[in-house]
C-alpha positions, 0 to 999 in steps of 0.5 A: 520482543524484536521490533518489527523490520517489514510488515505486509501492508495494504496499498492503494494507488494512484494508478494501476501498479506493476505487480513486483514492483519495488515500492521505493522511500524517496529513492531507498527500495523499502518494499515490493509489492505482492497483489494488485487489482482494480477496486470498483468498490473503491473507484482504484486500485488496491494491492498488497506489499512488504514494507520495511521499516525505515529509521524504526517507522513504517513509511505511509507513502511510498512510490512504484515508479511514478505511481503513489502508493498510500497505506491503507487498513485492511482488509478493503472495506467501509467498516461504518457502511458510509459509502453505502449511505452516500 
């Protein structure tokens, strides 16, 4: 088997992102993103975006300019319903 070099991955952000923009690793280009939009479930925005990986690992937070990008599962849900609780 070949070990995997990029992956779609889910994002969640700081801030709203650029769609297109390149998802950066300190300053090495190791992604774009695809799909953005506002989450009112989540209370932020969320997208999609290739990642490759770097040195075998995937990173778990990259940059789209100044916004901070976080990996995240997808799809975008509360899989144990706790915000419902809240």
């Amino acid at each position: 088997a070949f070990p995997l070099e990029r992956r779609l991955a889910g994002l969640t952000f700081d801030s709203p992102p650029q769609r297109g923009a390149p998802l950066l690793l300190d300053d090495r280009v190791v992604g774009r993103i695809t799909s953005c939009a506002s989450s009112p479930a989540l209370g932020a925005p969320i997208g999609l975006g290739w990642i490759r990986a770097v040195d075998g690992d995937f990173p778990t937070e990259v940059r789209a300019g100044t916004v901070r990008a976080t990996v995240a599962a997808t799809p975008f849900y509360d899989p144990k319903g706790e915000r419902q609780r809240a």
